[in-house]
C-alpha positions, -999 to 999 in steps of 0.1 A, spaced: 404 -71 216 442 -74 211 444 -95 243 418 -121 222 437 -120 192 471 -129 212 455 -162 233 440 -169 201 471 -171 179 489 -193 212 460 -215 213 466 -218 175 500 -227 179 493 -257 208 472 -275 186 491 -272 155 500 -310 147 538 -305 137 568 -326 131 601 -314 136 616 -340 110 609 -374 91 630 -395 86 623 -420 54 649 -450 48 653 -485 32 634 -509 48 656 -539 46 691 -548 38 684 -555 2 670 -518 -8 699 -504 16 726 -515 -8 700 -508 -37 699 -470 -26 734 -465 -11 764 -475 -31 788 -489 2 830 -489 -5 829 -515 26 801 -545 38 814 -568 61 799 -594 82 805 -589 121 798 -591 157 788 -559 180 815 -566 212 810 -532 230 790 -498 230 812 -464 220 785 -434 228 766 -431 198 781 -462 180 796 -497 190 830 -519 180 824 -546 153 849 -577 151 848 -585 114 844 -627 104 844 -618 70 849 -591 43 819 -589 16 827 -562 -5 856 -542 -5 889 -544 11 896 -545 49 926 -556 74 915 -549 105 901 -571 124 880 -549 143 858 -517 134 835 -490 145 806 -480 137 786 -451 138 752 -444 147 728 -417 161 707 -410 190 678 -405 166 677 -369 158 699 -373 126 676 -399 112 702 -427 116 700 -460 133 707 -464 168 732 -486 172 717 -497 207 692 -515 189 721 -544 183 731 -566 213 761 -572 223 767 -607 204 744 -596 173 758 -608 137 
């Protein structure tokens, strides 16, 4: 009996439909700066891949204050709910 009761509770557990996290986000550009309030928004080109984020050459400051000429930015491999930063091309405004 206590040998049913234990493949019962692990067959229990296999077809549990779980979800380790979700991840919920703006949609769009326009409810990102609705929901987050940004210090910095520039206009740029992705030149290169750094691990889990990639270099930006900035054309042009839109909010905020910036000198260099070149930033980086950091993304996520997906398990912190954050954009990839793989899903830009090398090139991409």
């Amino acid at each position: 009996m206590k040998q049913v009761l234990i493949l019962f509770v692990l067959l229990c557990i296999l077809f549990v439909n779980s979800k380790a996290c979700s991840c919920s986000a703006p949609v769009d550009y326009c409810k990102t700066m609705q929901a987050f309030e940004a210090d910095l928004v520039v206009l740029g080109i992705k030149t290169m891949n750094i691990y889990h984020g990639m270099q930006v050459k900035v054309l042009d400051v839109l909010k905020g204050n910036e000198i260099r000429d070149t930033l980086t930015v950091w993304g996520d491999n997906g398990l912190l709910c954050r954009v990839s930063t793989y899903t830009f091309g090398n090139g991409n405004l």
